[in-house]
N, CA and C atoms as an extended XYZ file, in Angstrom:
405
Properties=species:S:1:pos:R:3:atomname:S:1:resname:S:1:resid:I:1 pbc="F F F"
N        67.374      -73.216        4.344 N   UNK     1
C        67.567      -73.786        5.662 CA  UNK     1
C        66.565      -74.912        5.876 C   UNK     1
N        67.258      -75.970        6.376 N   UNK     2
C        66.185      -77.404        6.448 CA  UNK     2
C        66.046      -77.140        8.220 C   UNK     2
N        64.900      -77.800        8.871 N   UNK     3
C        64.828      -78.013        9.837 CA  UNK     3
C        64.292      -79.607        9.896 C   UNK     3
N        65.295      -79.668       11.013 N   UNK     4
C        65.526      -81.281       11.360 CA  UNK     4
C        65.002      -81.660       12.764 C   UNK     4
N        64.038      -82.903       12.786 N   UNK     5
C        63.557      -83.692       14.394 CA  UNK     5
C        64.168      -84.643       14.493 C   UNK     5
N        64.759      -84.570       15.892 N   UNK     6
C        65.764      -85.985       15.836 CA  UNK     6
C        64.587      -86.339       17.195 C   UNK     6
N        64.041      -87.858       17.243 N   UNK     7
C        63.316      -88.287       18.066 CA  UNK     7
C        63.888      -89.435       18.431 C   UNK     7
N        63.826      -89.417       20.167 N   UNK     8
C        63.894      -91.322       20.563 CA  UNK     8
C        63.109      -91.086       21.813 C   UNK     8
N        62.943      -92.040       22.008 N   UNK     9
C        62.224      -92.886       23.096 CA  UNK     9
C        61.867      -91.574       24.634 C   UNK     9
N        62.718      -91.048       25.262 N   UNK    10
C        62.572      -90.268       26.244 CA  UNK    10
C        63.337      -88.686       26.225 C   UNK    10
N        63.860      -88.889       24.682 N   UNK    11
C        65.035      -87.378       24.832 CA  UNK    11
C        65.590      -87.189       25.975 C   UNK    11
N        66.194      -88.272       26.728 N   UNK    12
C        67.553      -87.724       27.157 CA  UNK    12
C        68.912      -87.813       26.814 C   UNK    12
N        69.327      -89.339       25.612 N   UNK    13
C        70.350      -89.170       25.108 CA  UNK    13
C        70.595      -88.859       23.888 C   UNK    13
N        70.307      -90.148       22.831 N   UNK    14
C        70.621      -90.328       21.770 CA  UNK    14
C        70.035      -89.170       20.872 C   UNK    14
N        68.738      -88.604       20.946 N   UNK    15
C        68.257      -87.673       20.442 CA  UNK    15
C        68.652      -86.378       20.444 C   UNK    15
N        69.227      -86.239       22.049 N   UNK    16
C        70.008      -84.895       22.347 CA  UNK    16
C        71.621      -84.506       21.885 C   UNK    16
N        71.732      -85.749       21.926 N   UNK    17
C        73.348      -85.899       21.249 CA  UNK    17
C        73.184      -85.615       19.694 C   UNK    17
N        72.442      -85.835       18.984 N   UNK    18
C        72.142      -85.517       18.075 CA  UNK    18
C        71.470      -84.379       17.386 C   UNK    18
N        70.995      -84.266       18.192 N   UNK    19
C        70.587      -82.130       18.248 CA  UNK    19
C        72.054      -81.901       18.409 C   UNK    19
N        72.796      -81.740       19.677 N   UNK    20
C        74.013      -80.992       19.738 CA  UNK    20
C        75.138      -80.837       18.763 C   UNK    20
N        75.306      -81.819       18.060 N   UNK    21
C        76.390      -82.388       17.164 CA  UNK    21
C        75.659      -81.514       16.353 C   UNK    21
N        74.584      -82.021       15.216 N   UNK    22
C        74.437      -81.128       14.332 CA  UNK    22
C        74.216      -80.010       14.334 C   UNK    22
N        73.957      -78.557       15.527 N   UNK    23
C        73.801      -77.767       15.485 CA  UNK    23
C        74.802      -77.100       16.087 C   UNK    23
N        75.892      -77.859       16.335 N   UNK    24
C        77.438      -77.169       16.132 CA  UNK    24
C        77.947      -77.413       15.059 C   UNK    24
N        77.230      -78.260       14.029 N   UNK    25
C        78.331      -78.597       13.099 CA  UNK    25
C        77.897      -77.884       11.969 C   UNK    25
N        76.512      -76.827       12.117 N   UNK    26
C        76.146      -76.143       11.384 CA  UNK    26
C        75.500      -75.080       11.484 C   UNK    26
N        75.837      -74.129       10.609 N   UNK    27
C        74.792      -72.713       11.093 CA  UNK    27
C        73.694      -72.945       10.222 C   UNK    27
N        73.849      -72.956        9.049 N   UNK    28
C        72.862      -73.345        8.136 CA  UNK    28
C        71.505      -74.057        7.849 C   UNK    28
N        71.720      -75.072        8.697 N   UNK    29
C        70.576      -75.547        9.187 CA  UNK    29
C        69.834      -75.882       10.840 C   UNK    29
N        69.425      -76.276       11.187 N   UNK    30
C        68.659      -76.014       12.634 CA  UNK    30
C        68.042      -77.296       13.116 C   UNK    30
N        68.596      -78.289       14.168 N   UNK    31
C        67.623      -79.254       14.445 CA  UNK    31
C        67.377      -78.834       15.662 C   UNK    31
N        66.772      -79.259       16.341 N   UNK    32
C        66.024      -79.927       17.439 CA  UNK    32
C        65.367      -81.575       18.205 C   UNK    32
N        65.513      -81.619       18.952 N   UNK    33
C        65.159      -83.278       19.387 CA  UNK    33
C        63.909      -82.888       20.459 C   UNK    33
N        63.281      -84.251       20.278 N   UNK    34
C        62.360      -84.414       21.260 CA  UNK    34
C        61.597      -85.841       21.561 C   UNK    34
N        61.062      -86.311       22.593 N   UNK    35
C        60.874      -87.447       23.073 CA  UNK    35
C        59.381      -87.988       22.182 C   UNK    35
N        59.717      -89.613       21.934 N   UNK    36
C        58.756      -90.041       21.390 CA  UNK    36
C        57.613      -90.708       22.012 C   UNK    36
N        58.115      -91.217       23.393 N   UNK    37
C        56.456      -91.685       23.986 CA  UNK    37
C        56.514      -91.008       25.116 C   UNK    37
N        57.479      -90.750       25.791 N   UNK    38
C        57.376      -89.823       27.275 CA  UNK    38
C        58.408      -89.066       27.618 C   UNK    38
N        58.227      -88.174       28.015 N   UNK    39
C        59.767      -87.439       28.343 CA  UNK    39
C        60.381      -88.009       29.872 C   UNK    39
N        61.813      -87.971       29.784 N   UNK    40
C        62.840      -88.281       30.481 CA  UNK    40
C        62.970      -87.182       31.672 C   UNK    40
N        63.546      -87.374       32.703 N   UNK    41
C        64.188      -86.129       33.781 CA  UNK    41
C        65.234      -85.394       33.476 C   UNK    41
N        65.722      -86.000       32.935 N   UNK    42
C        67.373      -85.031       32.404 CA  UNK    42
C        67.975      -86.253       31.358 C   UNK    42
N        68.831      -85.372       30.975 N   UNK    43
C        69.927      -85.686       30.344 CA  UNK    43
C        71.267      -86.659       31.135 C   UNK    43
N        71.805      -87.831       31.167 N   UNK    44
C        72.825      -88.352       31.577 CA  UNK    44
C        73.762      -87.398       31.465 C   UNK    44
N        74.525      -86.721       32.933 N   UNK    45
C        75.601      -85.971       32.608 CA  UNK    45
C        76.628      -86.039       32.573 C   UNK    45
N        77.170      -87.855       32.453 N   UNK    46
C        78.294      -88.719       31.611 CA  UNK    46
C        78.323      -88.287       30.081 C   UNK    46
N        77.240      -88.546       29.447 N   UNK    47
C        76.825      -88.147       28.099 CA  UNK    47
C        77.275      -86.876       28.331 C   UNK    47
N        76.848      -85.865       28.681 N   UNK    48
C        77.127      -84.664       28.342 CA  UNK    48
C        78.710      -84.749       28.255 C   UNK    48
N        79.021      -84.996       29.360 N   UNK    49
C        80.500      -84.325       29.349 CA  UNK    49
C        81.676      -85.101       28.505 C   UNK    49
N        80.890      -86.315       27.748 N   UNK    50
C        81.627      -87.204       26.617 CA  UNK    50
C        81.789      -86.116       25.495 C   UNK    50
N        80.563      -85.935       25.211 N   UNK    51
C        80.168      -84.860       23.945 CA  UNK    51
C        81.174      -83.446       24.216 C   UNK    51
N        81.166      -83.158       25.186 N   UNK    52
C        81.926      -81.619       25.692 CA  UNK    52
C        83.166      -82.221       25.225 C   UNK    52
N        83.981      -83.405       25.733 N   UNK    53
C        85.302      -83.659       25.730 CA  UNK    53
C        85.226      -83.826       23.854 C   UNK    53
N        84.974      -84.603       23.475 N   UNK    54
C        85.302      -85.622       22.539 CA  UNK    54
C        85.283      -84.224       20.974 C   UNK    54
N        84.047      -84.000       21.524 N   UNK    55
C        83.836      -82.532       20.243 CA  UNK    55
C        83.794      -81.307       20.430 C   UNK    55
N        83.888      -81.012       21.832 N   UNK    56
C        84.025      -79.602       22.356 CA  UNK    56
C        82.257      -78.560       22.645 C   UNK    56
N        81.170      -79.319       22.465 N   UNK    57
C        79.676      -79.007       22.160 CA  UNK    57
C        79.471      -78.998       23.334 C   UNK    57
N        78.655      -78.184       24.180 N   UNK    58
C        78.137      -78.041       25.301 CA  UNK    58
C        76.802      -78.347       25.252 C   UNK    58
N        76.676      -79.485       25.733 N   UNK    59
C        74.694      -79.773       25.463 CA  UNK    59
C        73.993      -79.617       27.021 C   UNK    59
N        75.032      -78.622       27.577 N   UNK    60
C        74.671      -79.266       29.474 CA  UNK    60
C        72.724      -78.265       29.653 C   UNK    60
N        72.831      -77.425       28.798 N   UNK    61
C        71.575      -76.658       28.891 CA  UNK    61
C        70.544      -77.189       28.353 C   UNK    61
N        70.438      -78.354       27.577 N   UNK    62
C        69.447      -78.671       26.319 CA  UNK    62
C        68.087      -79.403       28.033 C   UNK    62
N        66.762      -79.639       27.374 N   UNK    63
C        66.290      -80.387       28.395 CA  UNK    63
C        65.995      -81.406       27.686 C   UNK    63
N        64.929      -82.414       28.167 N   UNK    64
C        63.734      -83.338       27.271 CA  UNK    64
C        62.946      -82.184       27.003 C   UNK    64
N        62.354      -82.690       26.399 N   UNK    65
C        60.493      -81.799       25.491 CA  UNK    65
C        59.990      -83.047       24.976 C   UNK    65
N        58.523      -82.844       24.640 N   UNK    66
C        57.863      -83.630       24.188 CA  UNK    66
C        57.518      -82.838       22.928 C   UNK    66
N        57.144      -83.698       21.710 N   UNK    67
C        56.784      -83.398       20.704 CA  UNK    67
C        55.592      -82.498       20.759 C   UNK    67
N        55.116      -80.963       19.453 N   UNK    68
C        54.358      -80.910       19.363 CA  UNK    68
C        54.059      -81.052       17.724 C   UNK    68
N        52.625      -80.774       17.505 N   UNK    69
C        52.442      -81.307       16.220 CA  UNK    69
C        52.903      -80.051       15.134 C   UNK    69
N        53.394      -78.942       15.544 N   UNK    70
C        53.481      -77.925       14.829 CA  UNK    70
C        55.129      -78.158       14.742 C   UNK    70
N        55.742      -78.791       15.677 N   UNK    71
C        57.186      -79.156       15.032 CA  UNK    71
C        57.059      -80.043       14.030 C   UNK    71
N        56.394      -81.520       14.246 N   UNK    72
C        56.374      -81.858       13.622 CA  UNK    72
C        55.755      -81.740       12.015 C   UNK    72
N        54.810      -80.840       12.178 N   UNK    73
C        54.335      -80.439       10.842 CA  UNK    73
C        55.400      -79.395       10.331 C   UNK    73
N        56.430      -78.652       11.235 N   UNK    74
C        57.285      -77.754       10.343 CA  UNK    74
C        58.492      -78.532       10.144 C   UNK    74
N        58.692      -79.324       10.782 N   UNK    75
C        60.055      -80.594       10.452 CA  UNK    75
C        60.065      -80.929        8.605 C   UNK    75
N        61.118      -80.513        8.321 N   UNK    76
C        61.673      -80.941        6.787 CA  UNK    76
C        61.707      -82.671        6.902 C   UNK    76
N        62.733      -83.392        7.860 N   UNK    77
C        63.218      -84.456        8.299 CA  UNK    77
C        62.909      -84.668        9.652 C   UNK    77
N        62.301      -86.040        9.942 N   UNK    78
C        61.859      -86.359       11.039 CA  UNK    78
C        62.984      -87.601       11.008 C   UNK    78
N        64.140      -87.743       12.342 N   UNK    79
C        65.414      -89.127       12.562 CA  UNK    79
C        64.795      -89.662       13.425 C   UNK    79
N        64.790      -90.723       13.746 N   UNK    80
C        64.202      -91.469       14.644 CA  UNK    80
C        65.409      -91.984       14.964 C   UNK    80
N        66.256      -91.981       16.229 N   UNK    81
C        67.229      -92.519       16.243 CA  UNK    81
C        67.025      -94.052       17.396 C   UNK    81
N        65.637      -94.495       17.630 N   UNK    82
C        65.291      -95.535       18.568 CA  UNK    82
C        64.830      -96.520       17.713 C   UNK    82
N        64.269      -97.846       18.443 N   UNK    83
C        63.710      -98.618       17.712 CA  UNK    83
C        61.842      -98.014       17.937 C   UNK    83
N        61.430      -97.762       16.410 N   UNK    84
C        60.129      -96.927       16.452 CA  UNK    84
C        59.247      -98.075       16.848 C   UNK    84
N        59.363      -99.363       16.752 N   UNK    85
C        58.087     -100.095       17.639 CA  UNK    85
C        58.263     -100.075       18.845 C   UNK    85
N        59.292      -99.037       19.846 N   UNK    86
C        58.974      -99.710       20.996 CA  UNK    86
C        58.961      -98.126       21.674 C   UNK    86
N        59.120      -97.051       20.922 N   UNK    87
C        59.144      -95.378       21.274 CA  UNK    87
C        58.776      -94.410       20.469 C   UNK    87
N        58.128      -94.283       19.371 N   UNK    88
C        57.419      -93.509       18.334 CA  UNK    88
C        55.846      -93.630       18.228 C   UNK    88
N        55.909      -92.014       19.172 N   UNK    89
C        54.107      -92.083       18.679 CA  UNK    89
C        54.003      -91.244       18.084 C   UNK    89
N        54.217      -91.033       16.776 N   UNK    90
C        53.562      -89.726       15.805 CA  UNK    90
C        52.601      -89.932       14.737 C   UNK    90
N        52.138      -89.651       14.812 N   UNK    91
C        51.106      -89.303       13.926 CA  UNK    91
C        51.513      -89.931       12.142 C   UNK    91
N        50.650      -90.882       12.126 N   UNK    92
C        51.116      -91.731       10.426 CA  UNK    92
C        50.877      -90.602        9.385 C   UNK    92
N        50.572      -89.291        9.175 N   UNK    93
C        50.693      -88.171        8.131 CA  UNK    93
C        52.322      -88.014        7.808 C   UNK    93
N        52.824      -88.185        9.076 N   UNK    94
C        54.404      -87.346        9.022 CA  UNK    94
C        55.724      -88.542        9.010 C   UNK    94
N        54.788      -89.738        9.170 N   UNK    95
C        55.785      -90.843        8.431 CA  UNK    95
C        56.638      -90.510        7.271 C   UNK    95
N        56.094      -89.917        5.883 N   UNK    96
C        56.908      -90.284        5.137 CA  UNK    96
C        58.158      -88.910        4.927 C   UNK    96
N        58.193      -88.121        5.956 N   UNK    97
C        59.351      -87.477        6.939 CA  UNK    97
C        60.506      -88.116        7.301 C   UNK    97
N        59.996      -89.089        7.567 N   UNK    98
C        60.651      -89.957        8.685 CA  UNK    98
C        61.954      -90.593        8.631 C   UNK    98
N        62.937      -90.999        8.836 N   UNK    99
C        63.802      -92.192        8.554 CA  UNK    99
C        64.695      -92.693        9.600 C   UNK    99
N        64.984      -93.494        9.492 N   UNK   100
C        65.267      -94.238       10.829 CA  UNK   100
C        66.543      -94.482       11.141 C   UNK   100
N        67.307      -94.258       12.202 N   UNK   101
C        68.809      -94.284       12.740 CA  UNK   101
C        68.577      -95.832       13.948 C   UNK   101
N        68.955      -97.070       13.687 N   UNK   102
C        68.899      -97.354       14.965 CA  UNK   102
C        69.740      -97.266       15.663 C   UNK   102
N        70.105      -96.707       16.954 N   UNK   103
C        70.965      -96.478       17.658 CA  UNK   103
C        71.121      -96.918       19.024 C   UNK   103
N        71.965      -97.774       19.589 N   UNK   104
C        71.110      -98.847       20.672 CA  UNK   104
C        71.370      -97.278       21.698 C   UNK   104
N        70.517      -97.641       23.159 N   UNK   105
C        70.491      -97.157       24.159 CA  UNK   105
C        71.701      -96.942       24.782 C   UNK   105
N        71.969      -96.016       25.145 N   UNK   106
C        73.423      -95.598       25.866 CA  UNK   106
C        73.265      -96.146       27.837 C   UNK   106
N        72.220      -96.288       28.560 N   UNK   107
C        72.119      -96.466       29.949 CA  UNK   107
C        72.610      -97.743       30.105 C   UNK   107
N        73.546      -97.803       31.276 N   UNK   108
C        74.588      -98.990       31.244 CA  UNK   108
C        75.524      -99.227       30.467 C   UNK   108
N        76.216      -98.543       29.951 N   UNK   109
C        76.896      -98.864       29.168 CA  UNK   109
C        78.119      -98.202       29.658 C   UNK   109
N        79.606      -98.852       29.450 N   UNK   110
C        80.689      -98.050       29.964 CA  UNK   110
C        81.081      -96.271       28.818 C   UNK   110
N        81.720      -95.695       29.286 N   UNK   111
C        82.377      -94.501       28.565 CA  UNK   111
C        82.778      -94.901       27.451 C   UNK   111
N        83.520      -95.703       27.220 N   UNK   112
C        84.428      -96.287       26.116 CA  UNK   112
C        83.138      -96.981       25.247 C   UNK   112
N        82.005      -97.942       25.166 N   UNK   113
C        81.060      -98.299       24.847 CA  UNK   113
C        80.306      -97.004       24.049 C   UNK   113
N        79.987      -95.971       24.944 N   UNK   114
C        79.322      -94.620       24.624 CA  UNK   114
C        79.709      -93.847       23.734 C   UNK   114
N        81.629      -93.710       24.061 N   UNK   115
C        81.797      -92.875       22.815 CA  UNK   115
C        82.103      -93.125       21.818 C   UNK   115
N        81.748      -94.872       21.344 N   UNK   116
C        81.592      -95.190       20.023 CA  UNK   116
C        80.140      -95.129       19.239 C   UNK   116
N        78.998      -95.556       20.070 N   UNK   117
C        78.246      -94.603       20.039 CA  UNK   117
C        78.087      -93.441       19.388 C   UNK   117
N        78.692      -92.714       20.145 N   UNK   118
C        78.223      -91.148       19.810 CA  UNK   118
C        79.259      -90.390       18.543 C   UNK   118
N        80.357      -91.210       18.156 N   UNK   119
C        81.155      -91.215       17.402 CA  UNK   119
C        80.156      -91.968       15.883 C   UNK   119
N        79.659      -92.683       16.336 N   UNK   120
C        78.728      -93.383       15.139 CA  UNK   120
C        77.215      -91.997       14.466 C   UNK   120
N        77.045      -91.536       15.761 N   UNK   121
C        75.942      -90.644       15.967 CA  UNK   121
C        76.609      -89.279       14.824 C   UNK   121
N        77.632      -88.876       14.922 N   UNK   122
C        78.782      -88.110       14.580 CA  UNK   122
C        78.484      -87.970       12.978 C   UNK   122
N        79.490      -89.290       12.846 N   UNK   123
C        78.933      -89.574       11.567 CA  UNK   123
C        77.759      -89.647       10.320 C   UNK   123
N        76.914      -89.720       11.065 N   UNK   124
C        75.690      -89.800       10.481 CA  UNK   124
C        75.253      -88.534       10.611 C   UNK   124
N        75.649      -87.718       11.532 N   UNK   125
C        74.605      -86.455       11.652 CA  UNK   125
C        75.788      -85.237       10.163 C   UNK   125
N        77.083      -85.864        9.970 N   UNK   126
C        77.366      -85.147        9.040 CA  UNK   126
C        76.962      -85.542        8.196 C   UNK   126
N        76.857      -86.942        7.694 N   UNK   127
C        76.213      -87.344        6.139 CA  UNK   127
C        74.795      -86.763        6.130 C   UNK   127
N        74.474      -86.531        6.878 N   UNK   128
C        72.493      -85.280        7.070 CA  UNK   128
C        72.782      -83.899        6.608 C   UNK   128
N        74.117      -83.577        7.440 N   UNK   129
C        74.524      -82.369        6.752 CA  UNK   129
C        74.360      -82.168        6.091 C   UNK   129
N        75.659      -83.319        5.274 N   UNK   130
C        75.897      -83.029        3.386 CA  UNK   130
C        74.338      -83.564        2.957 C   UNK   130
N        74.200      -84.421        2.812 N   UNK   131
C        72.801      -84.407        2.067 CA  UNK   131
C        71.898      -82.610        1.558 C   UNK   131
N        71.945      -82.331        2.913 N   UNK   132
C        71.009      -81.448        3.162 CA  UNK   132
C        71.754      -80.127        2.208 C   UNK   132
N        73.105      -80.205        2.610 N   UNK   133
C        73.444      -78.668        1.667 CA  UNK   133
C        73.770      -79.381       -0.282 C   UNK   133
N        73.256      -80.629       -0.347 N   UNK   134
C        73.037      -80.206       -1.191 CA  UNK   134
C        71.862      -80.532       -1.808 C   UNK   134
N        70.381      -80.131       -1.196 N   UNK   135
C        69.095      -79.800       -1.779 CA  UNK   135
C        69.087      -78.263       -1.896 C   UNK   135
């Protein structure tokens, strides 16, 4: 079992959407998300209910969290799904964890905009999958 950090900027979207997806799309392995320079108030609950429709995943319970260093020291894979110069403060030990998704910001953006997005997000969180089942 790998355990996976999906990080952006405030964990309320892109990061959480990405926890949800992969941890419906697998028992086998286990992520979690969490915010890279400050945590957010909630979750957009447009986002949520894209994700509910589109893949059937209920993320309406997930919150923000902020990183601690014991996730990050037990993290197999650290995703960065933001741009890391402008929302990643971790610690340069756990860089080479790391790898990077850029994924633009979902706020302002229409439904139709979003759930290509998160359809892109989709994708990628299965190619993590497969990777992963087969180490």
């Amino acid at each position: 079992m790998s355990f996976v950090l999906f990080i952006c900027k405030y964990n309320t979207g892109r990061s959480q959407i990405a926890e949800a997806l992969f941890n419906g799309l697998t028992k086998k392995h286990k992520a979690l998300s969490v915010a890279g320079s400050s945590v957010g108030n909630g979750i957009n609950s447009i986002d949520i209910k894209l994700v509910q429709e589109r893949f059937g995943i209920d993320m309406s319970r997930q919150i923000p969290k902020l990183p601690t260093l014991d996730l990050l020291k037990s993290a197999d894979k650290i995703i960065i799904v933001c741009d890391p110069k402008d929302c990643i403060l971790i610690p340069q030990s756990y860089i080479q964890k790391a790898e990077h998704w850029y994924i633009p910001e979902l706020d302002g953006l229409s439904a139709e905009e979003k759930i290509k997005i998160i359809e892109d997000i989709y994708k990628k969180v299965k190619e993590l999958i497969s990777d992963l089942d087969r180490k």
